[in-house]
N, C-alpha and C positions, 0 to 999 in steps of 0.2 A: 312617258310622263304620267303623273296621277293627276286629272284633269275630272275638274268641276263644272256642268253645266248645271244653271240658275235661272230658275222662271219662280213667280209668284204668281203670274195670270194664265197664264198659257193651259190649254187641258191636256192632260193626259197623253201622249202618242202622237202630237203635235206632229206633222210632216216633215218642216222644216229643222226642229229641234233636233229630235228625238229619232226620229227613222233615217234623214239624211245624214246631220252634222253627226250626233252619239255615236252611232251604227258605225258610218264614215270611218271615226277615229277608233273605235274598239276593234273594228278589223286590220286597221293598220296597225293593232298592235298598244296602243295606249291604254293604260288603265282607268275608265272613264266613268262618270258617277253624274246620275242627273236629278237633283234637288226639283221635288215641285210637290205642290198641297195637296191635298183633298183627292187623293189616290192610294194603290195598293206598292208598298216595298216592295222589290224583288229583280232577278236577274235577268234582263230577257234581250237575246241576242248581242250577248257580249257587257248590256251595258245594266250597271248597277242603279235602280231605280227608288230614292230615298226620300221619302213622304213622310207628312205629318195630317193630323184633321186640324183646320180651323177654318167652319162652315160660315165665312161671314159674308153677307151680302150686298152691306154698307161700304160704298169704295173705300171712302175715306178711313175707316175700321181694318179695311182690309189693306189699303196702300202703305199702313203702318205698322199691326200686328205679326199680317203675315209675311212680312219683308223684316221685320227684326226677326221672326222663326228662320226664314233663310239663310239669316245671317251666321245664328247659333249654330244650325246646321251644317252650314260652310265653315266654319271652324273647326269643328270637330273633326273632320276630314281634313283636314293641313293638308290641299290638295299643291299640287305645284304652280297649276296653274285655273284661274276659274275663268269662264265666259260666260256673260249675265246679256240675257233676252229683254227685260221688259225696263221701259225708263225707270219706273219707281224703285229699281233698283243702285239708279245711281250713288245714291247718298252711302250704299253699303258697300259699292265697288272703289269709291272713295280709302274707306275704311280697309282696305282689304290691300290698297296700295300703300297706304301708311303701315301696313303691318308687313312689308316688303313682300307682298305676290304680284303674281305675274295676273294681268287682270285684260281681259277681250270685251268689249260691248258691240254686241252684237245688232244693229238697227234694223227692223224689220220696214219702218216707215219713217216719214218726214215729221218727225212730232208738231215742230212748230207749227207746221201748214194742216195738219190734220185736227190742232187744238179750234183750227179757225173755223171749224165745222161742228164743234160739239153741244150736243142742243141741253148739256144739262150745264158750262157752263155760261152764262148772261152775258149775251151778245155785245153790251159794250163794255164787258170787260175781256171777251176773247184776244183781242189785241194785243193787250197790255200782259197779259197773261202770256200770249204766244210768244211775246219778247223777251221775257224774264225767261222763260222755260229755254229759247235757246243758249243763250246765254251760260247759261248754266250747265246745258249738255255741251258746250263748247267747249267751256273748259272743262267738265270732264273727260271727254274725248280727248283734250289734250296731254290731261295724265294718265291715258290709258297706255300701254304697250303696243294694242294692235283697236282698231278699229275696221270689224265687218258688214260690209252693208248691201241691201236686197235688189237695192238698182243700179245702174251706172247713175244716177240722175239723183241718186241719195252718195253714192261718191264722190260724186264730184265736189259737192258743199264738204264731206270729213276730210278730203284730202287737203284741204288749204289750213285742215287743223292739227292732223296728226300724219304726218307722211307714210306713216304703215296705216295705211286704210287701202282695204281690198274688197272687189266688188266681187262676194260669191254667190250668182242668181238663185232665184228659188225656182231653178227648173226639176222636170219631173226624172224621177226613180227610172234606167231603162230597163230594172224587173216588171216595171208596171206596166207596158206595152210590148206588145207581141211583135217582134220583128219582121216575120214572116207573114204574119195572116194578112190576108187579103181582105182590104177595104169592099165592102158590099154596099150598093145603089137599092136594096131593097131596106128599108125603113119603115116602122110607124108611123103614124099620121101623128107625131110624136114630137117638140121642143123640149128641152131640161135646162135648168141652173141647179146647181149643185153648192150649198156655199153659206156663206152667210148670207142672212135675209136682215133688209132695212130699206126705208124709203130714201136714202142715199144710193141702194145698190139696185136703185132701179124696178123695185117690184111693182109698184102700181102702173110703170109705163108696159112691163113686161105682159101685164095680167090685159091690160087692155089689148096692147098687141094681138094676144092669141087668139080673144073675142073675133076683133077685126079679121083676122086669118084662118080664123075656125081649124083649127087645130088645138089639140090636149096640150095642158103645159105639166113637168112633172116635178118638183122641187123638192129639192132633200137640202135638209137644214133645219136647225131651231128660228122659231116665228118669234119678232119682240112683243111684250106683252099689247095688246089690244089691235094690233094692227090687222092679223088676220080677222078680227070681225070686224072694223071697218071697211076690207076689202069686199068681204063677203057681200055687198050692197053691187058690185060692180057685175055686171053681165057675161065677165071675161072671167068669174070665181067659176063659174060650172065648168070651164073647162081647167080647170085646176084641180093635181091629184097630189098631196099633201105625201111625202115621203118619211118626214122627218128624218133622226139621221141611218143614214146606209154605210156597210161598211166599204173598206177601198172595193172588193172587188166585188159588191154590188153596185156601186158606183163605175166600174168597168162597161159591167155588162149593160147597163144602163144606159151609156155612153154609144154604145154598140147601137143601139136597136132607133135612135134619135135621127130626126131631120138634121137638128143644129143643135148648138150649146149655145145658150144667151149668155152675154157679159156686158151687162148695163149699168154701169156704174155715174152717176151725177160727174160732170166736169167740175170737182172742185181739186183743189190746191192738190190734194193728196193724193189727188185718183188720175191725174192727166199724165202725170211721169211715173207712175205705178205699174208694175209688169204681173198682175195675177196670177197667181200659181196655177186655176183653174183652169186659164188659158193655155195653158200649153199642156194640161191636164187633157180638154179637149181635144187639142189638135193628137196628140201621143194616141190616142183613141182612135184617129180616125172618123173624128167627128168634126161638119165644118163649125168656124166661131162668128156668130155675129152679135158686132163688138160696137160700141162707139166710134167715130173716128177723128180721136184723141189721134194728133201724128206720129204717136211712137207706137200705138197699137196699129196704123196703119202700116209703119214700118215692117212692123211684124205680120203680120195677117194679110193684107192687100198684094204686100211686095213679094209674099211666099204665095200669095194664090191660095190661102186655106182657109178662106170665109169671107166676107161680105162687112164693111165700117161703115156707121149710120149714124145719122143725129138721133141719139138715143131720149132723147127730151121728147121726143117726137111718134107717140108709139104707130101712129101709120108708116112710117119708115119702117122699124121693127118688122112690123106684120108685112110690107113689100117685099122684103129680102126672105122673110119666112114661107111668103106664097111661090118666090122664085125657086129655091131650092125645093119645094114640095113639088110644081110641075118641071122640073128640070133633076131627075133622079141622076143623071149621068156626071150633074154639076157636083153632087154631092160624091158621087166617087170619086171626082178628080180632085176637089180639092180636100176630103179628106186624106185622099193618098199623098197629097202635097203635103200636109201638117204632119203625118205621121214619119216624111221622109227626113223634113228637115227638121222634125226634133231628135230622131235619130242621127242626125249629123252634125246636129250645132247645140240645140235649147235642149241639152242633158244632162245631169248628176254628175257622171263620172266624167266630165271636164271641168265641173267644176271643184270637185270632192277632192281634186289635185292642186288645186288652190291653196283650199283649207289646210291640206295638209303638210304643203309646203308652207304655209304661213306659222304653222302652231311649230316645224321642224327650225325654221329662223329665230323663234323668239327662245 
């Protein structure tokens, strides 16, 4: 098939887009094309990569312009079939089924529930806002073809909408962990997140943590504007070593050399049935995770024995589980070797890439 993948927001080399789903289907054989802004054309590992500039930095400028560029785009490729990433795409994928294709929306999160958190917009209007937005992904969901979505718990809500909804997780690549290599107890005095940075995801409890635990924290990711100098006032910034971004496989070795991987994210709506790609980034690694203990993250992490769930609001918890794996090295062997075995047996790509691909073979 001539197959269209569609983003307006997404960057460049995207994991879940672009390396997994693209890749995925170009090795299987589909001729696959992926639409997205403010990058380089060109052909890389199978998949045809087709860009435009429009530098806009205004949402709203850009929830418009550059999603009619999209559009024009996706036209002109008469592909056979398109699957669109980001909601502000729905109004096009609309357009794209009136013009009889075959059309996938792809759900990365729970829009509804994640609008109820947005701090730009006004809090008594998030509600009302979050209600109309579903509504409206509902029904377009229901003139989709296929509906894919990132959790079982983002599944469950598309299936009462569209019966071809398929839950394809965003577990990790198993090029990206070493099958063989042996999980080592010897560690730096060393914590990492790796990821997006926001005081939803946790950083000021994280940053105090370390303080408390006197241990380095090492973070790679882009900082929101003003946040890092506000932190800089806290006791727990000296020991913070600013990364910015690192590629995958400095993010590997990285991973390697850590006590733990944090994954502190707020208990709100969108983050309690949420399964982080990081998370099982960590664990593939052979690094333990101390995580919240949200019950599905306990499910994971707890029930496998590859890390330690904490009231993450709480950053003296944080720092307990951080002091416990620093004097207990052997803790850290074992259940890194636990996280590494069962996402080699269960939370991997290629069980799920057989999904996908049976799903695009159905439609």
């Amino acid at each position: 098939m001539k197959i269209a993948h569609l983003t307006s927001a997404h960057q460049d080399g995207d994991v879940r887009i672009f390396h997994k789903e693209c890749v995925s289907l170009a090795e299987a054989g589909h001729e696959v094309y992926m639409i997205i802004p403010n990058t380089t054309s060109r052909i890389e590992k199978g998949v045809n990569v087709i860009s435009f500039e429009l530098p806009f930095k205004r949402r709203i400028k850009r929830m418009w312009t550059t999603v009619n560029r999209v559009y024009k785009e996706a036209l002109k490729l008469d592909a056979e079939l398109y699957h669109f990433h980001d909601p502000e795409l729905m109004r096009i994928a609309r357009k794209l089924k009136r013009k009889g294709k075959k059309v996938i929306y792809d759900v990365h999160e729970d829009l509804p529930r994640t609008i109820l958190s947005k701090s730009y917009i006004n809090k008594f209007l998030r509600k009302i806002v979050s209600r109309n937005i579903e509504r409206y992904e509902d029904k377009t969901a229901s003139l989709m073809d296929a509906v894919v979505t990132a959790t079982p718990h983002i599944n469950d809500r598309f299936l009462k909408i569209n019966k071809k909804s398929v839950n394809i997780n965003n577990y990790p690549l198993s090029s990206e962990f070493d099958a063989t290599g042996e999980v080592s107890e010897q560690r730096e005095n060393v914590v990492c997140y790796i990821g997006g940075i926001g005081v939803i995801r946790g950083i000021r409890e994280m940053v105090d943590a370390v303080e408390i635990a006197d241990v380095n924290f090492k973070v790679a990711g882009a900082w929101p504007e003003g946040l890092k100098e506000e932190l800089s006032s806290k006791k727990g910034w000296q020991k913070v070593h600013e990364l910015g971004y690192i590629s995958r496989d400095e993010a590997t070795e990285l991973k390697k050399s850590c006590i733990a991987g944090l994954l502190i994210f707020h208990p709100l709506p969108n983050h309690v049935n949420a399964q982080p790609n990081k998370m099982f980034e960590y664990m593939s690694a052979g690094l333990p995770v101390i995580a919240n203990d949200f019950d599905l993250w306990k499910q994971i992490i707890e029930a496998n024995e590859c890390g330690i769930c904490v009231n993450g609001e709480k950053p003296e918890e944080i720092a307990k589980a951080i002091i416990y794996l620093k004097e207990n090295p052997a803790e850290i062997k074992r259940m890194g070797e636990n996280g590494k075995r069962v996402v080699q047996e269960k939370y991997n790509w290629d069980i799920e890439k057989k999904k996908l691909i049976e799903l695009y073979q159905s439609i």
